[in-house]
C-alpha positions in Angstrom: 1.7 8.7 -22.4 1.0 7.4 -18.9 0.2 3.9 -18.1 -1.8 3.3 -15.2 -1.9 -0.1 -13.5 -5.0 -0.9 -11.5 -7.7 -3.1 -10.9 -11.3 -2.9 -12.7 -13.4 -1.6 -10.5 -10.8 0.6 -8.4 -12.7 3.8 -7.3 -9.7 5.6 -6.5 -7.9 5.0 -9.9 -11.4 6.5 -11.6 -11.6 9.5 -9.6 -7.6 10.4 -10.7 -8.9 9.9 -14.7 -11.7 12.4 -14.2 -7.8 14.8 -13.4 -6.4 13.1 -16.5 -9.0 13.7 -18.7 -9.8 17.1 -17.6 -5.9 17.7 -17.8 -6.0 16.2 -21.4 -3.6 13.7 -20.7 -3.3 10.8 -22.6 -3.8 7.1 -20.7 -3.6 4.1 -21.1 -5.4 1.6 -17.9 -4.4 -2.0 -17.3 -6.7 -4.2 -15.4 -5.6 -7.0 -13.5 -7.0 -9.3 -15.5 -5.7 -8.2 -19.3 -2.8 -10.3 -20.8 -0.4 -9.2 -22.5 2.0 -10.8 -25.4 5.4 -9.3 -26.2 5.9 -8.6 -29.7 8.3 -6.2 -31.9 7.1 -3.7 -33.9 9.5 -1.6 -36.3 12.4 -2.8 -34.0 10.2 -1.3 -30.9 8.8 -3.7 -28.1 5.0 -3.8 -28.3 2.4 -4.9 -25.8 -0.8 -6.4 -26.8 -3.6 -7.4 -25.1 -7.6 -7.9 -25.6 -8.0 -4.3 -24.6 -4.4 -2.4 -25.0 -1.6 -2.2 -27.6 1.2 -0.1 -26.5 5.0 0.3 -27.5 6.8 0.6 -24.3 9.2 3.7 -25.5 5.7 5.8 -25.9 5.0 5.4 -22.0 6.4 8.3 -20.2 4.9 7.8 -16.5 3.8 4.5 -14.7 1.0 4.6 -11.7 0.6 1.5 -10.2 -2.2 1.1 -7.8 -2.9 -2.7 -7.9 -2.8 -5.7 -9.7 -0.2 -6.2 -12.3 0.9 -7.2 -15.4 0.5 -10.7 -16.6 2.0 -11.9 -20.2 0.8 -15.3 -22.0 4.5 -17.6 -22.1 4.1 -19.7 -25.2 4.6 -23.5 -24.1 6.6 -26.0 -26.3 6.4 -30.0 -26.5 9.6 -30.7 -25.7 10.2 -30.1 -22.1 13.9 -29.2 -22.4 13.0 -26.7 -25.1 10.2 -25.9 -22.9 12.7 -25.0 -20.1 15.0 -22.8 -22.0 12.3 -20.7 -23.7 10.4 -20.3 -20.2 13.8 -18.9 -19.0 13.9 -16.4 -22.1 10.5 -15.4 -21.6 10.9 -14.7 -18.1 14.5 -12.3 -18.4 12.2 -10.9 -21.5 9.1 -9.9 -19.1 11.6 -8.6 -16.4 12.3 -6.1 -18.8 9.5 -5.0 -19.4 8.8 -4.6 -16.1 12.1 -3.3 -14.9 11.9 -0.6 -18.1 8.8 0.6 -17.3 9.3 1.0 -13.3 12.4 3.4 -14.6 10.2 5.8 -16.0 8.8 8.8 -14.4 6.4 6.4 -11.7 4.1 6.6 -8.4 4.8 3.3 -7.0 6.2 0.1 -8.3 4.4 -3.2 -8.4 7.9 -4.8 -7.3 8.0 -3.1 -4.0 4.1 -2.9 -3.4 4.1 -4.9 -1.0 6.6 -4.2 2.3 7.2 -6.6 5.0 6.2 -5.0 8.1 8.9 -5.9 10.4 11.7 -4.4 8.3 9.9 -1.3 7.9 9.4 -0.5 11.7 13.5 -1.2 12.3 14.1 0.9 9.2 11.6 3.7 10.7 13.7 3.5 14.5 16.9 4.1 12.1 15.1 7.4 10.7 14.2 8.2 14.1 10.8 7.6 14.6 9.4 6.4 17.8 8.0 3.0 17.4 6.4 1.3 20.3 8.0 -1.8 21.4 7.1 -5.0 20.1 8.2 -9.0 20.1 7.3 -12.2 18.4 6.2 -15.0 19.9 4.6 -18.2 19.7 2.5 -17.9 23.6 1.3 -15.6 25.8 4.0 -16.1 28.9 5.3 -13.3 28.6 2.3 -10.8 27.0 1.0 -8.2 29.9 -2.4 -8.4 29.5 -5.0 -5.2 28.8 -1.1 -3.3 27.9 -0.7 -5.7 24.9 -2.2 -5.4 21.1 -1.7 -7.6 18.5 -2.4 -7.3 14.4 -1.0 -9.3 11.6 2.3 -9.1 10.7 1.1 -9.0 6.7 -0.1 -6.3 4.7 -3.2 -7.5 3.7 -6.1 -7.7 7.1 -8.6 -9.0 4.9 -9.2 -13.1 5.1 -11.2 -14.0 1.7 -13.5 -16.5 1.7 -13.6 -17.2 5.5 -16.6 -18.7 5.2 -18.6 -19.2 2.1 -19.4 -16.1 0.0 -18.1 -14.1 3.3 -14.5 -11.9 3.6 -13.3 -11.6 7.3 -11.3 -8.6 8.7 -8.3 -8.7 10.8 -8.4 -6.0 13.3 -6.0 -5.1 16.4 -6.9 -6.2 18.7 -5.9 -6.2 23.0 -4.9 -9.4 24.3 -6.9 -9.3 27.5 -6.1 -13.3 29.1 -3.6 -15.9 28.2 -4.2 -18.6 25.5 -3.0 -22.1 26.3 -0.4 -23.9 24.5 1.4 -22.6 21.3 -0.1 -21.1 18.7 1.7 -19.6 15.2 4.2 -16.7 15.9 2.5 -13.7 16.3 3.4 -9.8 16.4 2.8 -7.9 19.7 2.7 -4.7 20.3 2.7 -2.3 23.8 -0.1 -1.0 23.9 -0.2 3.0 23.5 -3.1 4.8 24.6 -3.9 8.0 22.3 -4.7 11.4 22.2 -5.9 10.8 18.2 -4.7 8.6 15.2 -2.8 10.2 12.3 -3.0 9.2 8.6 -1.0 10.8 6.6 -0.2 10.7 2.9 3.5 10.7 1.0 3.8 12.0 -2.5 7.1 12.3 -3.4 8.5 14.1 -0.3 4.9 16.1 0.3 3.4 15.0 3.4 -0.8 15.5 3.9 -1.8 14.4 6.9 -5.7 13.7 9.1 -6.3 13.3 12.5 -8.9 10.8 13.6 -10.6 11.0 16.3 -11.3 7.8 17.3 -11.0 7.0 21.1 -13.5 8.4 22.3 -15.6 5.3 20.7 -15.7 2.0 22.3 -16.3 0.6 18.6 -13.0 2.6 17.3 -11.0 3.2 20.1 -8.3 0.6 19.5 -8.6 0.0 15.8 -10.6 2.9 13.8 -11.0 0.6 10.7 -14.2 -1.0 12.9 -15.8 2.3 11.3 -19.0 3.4 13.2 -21.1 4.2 9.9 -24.0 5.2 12.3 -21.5 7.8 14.1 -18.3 8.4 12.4 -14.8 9.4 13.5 -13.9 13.3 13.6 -11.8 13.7 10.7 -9.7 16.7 10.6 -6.6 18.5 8.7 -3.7 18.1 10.5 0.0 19.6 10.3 2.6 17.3 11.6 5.8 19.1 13.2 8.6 19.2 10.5 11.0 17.3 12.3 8.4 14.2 11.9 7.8 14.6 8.3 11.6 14.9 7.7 11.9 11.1 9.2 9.0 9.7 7.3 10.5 11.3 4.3 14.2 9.8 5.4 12.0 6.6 5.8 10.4 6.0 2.7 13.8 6.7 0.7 15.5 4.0 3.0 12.0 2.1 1.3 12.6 3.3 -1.9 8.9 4.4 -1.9 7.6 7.8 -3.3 4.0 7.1 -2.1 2.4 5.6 0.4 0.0 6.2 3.1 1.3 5.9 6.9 -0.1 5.7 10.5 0.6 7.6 13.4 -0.8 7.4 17.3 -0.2 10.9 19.1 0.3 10.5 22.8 0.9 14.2 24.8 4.0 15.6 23.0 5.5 12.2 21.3 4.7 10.8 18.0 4.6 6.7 17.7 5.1 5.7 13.9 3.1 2.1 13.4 3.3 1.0 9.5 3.3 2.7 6.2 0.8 0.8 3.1 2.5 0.9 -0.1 -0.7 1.6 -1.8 -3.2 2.9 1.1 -6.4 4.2 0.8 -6.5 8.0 0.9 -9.2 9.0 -0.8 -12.2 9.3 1.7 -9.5 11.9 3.8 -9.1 13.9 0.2 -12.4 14.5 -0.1 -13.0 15.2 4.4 -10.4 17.8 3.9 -10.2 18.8 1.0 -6.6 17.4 0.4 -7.8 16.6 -3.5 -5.5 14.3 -4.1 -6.3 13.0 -6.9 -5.4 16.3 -8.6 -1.8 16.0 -6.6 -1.4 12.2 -8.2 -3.1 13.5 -11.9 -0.8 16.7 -12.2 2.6 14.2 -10.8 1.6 12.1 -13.9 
């Protein structure tokens, strides 16, 4: 059985069951907002929940693309009662997670999200090129027009920014100084690019896509500013072996079997810039015909 852990509405995750199904492989899909209780069955650990009931021993392979799983804790009057049972149902849970991450599994939700400065020093220890960066909290020492910044977190998007309205937080080139300090921020030299690279890591399989995206003023510098009205040239692309054997060095130092990466080609050197634990990599499936969903189904 193969549990998949995902969000509701996660096109992605639905495209990979249409595999499944087709595959006749039985499923089970969390959503991230089921919860779960922990009970024993037959002297066998069951999960229950509004939609799912599961023994954990039946699961032989764990996706997890997003959310999580969430268990009810029961809550006692007494609080020093209360404490000790919290305790027991949280070594209980970890488990259950920890148990279920040992199976056969593409990604864990433990490890889904990486910090991004550790993973570029890990990727200069596997040999990558990186281009150089700092922190700092002003712009005294930034070059300006040679100097991008982004966020230092995984997640660019800003909820709620304003009301009913999700912001995006693109790279962006720091063109004049800012007066005073501000909160520390990541810079980055600025590398200027024959084309972008995507490329996605299944379990020592690299598929890669170059993106053409500098000859456009609107994607030059960050090609998630997608032109709708004139998109990117997307394309197959082979990276040289000797950079797919470092990625692959680098998401083991990550302990990561999948992930989607990004690359910057400049003449003959190859610049790594982060890896996303759970990337999107289905729109360059389907542009080059990569389908892999089928690769992700038939892993399961």
């Amino acid at each position: 059985m193969i549990l998949i852990i995902s969000e509701n509405k996660e096109n992605t995750t639905n495209e990979v069951i249409k595999y499944l199904l087709a595959m006749n492989k039985e499923f089970i899909r969390v959503h991230e907002d089921e919860v779960f209780e922990i009970k024993t069955e037959h002297k066998r650990l069951l999960l229950v929940s509004y939609r799912n009931r599961f023994y954990i021993d039946e699961i032989n392979s764990v996706w997890y693309r997003n959310g999580g799983l969430n268990f009810r804790r029961l809550r006692y009057e007494n609080e020093s009662i209360n404490l000790n049972m919290n305790e027991y149902q949280h070594w209980l849970e970890d488990y259950v997670r920890k148990t279920l991450e040992s199976k056969r599994h593409i990604n864990k939700e433990s490890n889904s999200d990486v910090n991004k400065l550790l993973v570029l020093e890990q990727a200069k220890k596997a040999g990558l090129n990186v281009p150089d960066y700092f922190l700092a909290d002003n712009t005294d020492e930034v070059e300006f027009n040679k100097t991008i910044i982004k966020t230092i977190g995984g997640n660019p998007r800003a909820e709620n920014i304003t009301q009913d309205s999700t912001g995006m937080m693109y790279t962006s080139i720091v063109k004049e100084p800012q007066k005073g300090n501000f909160f520390i921020t990541f810079f980055q030299r600025k590398i200027e690019k024959d084309f972008e690279i995507r490329s996605f890591y299944l379990n020592g399989k690299i598929w890669s896509t170059a993106i053409f995206s500098q000859n456009d003023e609107q994607t030059k510098v960050d090609f998630r500013k997608y032109n709708h009205k004139k998109p990117n040239r997307n394309v197959p692309y082979q990276l040289p072996k000797s950079i797919e054997e470092k990625i692959h060095l680098l998401m083991l130092s990550l302990d990561l079997n999948c992930g989607s990466l990004d690359l910057i080609k400049n003449k003959d050197t190859f610049y790594f810039l982060e890896v996303n634990a759970i990337g999107q990599f289905l729109g360059h499936s389907v542009i080059c015909n990569y389908s892999l969903e089928k690769e992700i189904a038939n892993y399961l």
